[in-house]
Each structure stands twice: as structure tokens, then as C-alpha cells.
C-alpha positions in Angstrom: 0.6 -14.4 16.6 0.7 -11.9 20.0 0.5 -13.9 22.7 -0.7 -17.9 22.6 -4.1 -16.7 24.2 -5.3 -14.5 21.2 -4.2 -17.6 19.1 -7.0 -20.0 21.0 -9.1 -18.0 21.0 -8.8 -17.4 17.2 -8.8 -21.3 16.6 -12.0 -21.7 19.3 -14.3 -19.0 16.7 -12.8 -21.1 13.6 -14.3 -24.2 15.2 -17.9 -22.5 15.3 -20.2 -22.5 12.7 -19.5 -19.0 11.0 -15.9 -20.1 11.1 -16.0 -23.9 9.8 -17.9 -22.2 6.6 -15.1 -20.0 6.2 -12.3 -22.1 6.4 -13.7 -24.7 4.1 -13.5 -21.4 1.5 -10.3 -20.6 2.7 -9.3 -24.2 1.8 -10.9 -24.1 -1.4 -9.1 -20.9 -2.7 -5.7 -21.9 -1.5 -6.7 -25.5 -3.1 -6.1 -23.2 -6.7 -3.2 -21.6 -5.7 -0.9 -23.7 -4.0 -0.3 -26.6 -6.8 0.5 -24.0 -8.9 3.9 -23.0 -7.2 6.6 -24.8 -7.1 10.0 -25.4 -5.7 11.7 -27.9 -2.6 10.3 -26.3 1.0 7.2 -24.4 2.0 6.8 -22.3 5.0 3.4 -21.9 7.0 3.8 -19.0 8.9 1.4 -19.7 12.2 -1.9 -21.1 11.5 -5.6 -20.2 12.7 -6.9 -23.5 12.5 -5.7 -26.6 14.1 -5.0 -28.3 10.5 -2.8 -28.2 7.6 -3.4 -25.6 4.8 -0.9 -26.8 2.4 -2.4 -30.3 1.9 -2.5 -29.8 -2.1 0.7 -28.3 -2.3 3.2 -30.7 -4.6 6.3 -29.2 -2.5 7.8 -31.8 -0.9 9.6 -30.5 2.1 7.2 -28.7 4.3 7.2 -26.8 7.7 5.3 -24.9 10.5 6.8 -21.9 12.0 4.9 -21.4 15.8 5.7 -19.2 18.4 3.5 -21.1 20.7 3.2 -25.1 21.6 0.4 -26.2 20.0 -0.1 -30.2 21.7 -2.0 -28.6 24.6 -4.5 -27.1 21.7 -5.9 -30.4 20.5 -3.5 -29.0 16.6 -3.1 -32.3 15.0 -0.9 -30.9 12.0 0.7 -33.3 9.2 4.0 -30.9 8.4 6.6 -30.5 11.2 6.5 -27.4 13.7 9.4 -25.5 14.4 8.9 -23.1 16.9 10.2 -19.5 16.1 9.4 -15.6 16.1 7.5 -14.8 13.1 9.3 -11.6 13.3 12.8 -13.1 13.3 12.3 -16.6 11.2 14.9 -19.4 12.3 14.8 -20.3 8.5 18.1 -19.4 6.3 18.3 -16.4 4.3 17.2 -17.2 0.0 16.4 -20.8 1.0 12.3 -21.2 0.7 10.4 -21.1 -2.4 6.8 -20.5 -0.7 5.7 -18.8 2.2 2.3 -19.0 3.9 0.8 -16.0 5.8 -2.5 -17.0 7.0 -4.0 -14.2 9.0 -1.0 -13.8 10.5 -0.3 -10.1 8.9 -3.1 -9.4 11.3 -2.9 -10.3 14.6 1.4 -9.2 15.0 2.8 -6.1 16.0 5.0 -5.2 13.3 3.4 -6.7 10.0 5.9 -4.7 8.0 8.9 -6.8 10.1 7.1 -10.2 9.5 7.0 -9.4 5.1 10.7 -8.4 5.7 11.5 -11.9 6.9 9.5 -13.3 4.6 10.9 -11.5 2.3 14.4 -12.6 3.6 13.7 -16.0 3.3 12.1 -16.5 0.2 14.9 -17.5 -3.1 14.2 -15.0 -5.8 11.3 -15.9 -8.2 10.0 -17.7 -4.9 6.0 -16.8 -3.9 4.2 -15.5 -0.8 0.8 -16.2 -0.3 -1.1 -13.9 1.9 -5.0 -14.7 3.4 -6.3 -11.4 4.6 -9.5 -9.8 5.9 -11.1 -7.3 3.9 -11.9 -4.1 5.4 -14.1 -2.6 2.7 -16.5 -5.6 3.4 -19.7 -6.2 5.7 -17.0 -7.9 7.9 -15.1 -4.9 7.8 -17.7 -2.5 8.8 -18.7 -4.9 11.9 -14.6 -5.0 12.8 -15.0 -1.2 12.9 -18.2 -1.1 14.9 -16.7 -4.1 17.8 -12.5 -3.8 17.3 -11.7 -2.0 20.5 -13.7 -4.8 23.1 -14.2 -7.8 20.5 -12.3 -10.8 20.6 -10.8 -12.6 17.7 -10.9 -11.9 14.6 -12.8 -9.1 15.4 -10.3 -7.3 16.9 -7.3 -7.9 14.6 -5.5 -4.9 11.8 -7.5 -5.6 9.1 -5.7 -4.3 6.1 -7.3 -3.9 2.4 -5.6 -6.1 -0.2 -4.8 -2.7 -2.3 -2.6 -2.0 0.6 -0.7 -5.4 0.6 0.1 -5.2 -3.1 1.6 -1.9 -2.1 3.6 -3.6 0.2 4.6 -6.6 -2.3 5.5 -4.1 -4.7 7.8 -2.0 -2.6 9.7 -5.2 -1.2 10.1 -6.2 -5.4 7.3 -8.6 -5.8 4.5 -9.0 -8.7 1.4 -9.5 -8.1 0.0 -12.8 -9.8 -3.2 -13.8 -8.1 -5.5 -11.6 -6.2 -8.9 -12.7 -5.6 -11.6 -12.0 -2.5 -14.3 -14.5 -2.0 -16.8 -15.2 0.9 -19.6 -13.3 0.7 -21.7 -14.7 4.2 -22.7 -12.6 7.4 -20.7 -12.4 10.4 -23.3 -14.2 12.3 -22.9 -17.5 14.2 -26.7 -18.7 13.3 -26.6 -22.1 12.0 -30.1 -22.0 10.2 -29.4 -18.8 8.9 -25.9 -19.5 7.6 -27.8 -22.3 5.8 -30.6 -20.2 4.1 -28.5 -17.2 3.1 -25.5 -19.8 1.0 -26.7 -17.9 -2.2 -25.3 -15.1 -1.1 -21.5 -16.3 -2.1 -23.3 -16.9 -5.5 -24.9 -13.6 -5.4 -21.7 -11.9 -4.6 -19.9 -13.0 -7.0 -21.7 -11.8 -9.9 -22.8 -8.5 -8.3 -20.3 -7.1 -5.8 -16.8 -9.6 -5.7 -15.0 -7.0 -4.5 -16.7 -6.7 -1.3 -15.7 -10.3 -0.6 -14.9 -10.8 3.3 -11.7 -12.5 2.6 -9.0 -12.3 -0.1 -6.0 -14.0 -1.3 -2.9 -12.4 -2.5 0.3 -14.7 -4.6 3.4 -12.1 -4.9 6.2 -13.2 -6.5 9.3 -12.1 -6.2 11.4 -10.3 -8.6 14.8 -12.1 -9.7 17.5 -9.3 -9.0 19.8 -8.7 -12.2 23.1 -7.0 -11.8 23.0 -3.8 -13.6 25.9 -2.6 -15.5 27.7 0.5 -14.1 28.8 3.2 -16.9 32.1 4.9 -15.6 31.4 8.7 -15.4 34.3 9.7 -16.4 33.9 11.5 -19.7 37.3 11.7 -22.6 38.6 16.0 -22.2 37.8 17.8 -24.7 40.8 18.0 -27.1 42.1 21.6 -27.0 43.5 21.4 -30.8 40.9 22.9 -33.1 39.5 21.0 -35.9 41.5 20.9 -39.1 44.6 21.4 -37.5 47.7 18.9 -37.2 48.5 18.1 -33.7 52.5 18.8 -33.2 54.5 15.8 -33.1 56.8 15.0 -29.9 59.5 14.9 -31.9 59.2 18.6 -33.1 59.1 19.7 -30.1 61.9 18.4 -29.0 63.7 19.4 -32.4 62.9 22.8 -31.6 
């Protein structure tokens, strides 16, 4: 995350009231993917909230990469922290099986640098799970109306999950889950919050892709050495057909 400011400040709107109903979703929809993957060690890549995301995985060996001390932030997280550039991972090459990217394509530099690493990391067949905002949303629309004096996550890159696959693909990955969920207002009312809940119902049914937030599970391709013909092709043989080829021992007769 650039800069451990923009990270409290993302963490102080999740605690608020438009933010604790969208993190309980966020939960809920990585509650469905997580136990579903598999493997020894999971990656969280930063986190926007001050708790663990990964509860429900069954993974057993499970870590935090931060760029920032988070003691001073009131984070009580359950999975170890090790502190580290999310654009240069202190995790060895082909040695995780799952990596978490919780809003973090959003709010860094170089998102392209941070898949790469991922990317690096991951063993092949392993999974990346992205949490996104959805441009092509009513969240969207407000991010384009306040993104230049907002703060977060108003004012963070928010790319459409079309455009992630894109990424996934190039980098060798399938897609298997892609889902976008959260259909509520960006508005910090309490009471209104409250009344307009049908809306995720609502959304659902009539519009789901206009969801607010989406979740995206890559997974990537196991590389297969391919065989290499030699292009070297047999001469053609200058002897006609139905001719006999003259023996070595004729020639040197004659």
C-alpha cells in the first residue's frame, strides 16, 4: 500500500458503517472461496481491515506480508506479519500455493509489478485471489465524480474485473471463480443502510453485474516442456526414381 498514511485511513472508513457492511460481504464471499484451495502456505498480501481474511482457509501455514508496522494501528491479526515490498515479495520463488490481494491492486504504483511477484511466488497450479472495486458500478461512477480530492477508497485505480482476467490470462492463469456482489450505496447513513438491505437482494436478480465489489480465483497454468522438432530436413536424393544407385565398389573398379 503507498505510504502507511493512505493505509489508516483506508482501515479508519472500513470501521464506519458503510464499511463494516462491506467487509462482512467481503468475508462472506472469500468464506466460499478460500476452503476450496488447497496446498501448505498462504500469503495475504496487505490488508484493509485490522483482521484476518483467511480464517476459513484449511492451509495450515499462513502469513502477512506488510510494508508498514501495524501495532501502532490497534491490527490484532491471528497469522504472522512479515514485513516486505509488495512489489518485491521476501517470499521464495514457486514456494506458495495461495496468494491474497485484497484491494491491494489498487492503492500501489505498479499493479502490474505486484501480479508479477505474485506470479513469482505462486508453485504452478497454485491460486491468486484478487478483491477488487468495480468501476462499472454506482461506486464506480462516485470514484469518478470525487477520485482527484477524495480520500480512501475513493481515490484508489479502480480496475474492472474484465481487465484483471486479461491480466491473469497473459501471466498464464485460468480463470475459475469470478463473481461481483454488494449492491448498497456509497453512503455512510446508518438508518438508510438499514432500510435499503434489499437492494443486495434486488441486485442480484436484476443487475449482478453492476455489483460494487468482485472477486476473482486465477489459477495458474502448470508449464509442460514442449518437444522441440529438429529443423533440419533429409536432402533430397539426387538419383531419380527407378534407378540403381552405383555401388562404392564400382566406382572404385572403374
Amino acid at each position: 500500500m503507498a505510504g502507511g498514511r493512505q493505509r489508516k485511513r483506508l482501515r479508519h472508513w472500513y470501521q464506519q458503517s458503510l464499511g463494516q457492511l462491506l467487509i462482512s460481504a467481503e468475508q462472506q464471499a472469500l468464506d466460499e472461496v478460500l476452503p476450496n484451495l488447497f496446498g501448505y502456505h498462504l500469503i495475504q498480501v496487505g490488508s484493509p481491515v485490522d483482521q484476518d481474511l483467511s480464517t476459513t482457509s484449511l492451509i495450515p501455514n499462513q502469513v502477512m506480508i506488510e510494508s508498514h508496522i501495524t501495532s501502532d494501528d490497534g491490527a490484532e491479526t491471528l497469522k504472522p506479519q512479515v514485513f516486505g515490498c509488495s512489489q518485491s515479495l521476501p517470499i521464495l520463488s514457486d514456494s506458495v500455493d495461495v496468494v491474497l490481494l485484497a484491494h491491494t491492486l489498487e492503492f500501489e504504483q505498479d499493479a502490474h509489478q505486484v501480479l508479477r511477484e505474485a506470479d513469482r511466488v505462486l508453485v504452478p497450479e497454485g491460486h491468486m485471489v484478487i478483491l477488487g472495486f468495480n468501476p462499472w458500478s454506482l461506486w464506480g461512477v462516485w470514484h469518478f465524480l470525487t477520485s482527484r480530492w477524495a480520500s480512501p477508497p475513493w481515490n484508489g485505480q479502480f480496475r474492472s474485473m474484465r481487465r484483471i482476467k486479461e491480466w491473469l490470462s497473459l501471466l498464464g492463469y485460468d480463470t475459475k471463480t469470478c463473481q461481483q456482489f454488494f449492491f448498497q450505496l456509497p453512503i455512510q447513513h446508518e438508518g438508510i443502510l438499514r432500510r435499503l438491505e434489499v437492494l443486495d437482494k434486488i441486485g442480484r436478480r436484476c443487475w449482478p453485474f453492476a455489483g460494487a465489489i468482485y472477486v476473482v480465483v486465477g489459477k495458474k497454468r502448470m508449464m509442460t516442456p514442449t518437444p522441440i522438432r529438429p529443423r533440419w530436413r533429409p536432402g533430397r536424393s539426387l538419383v531419380g526414381a527407378g534407378l540403381v544407385k552405383p555401388s562404392t565398389q564400382r566406382v572404385r573398379d572403374e
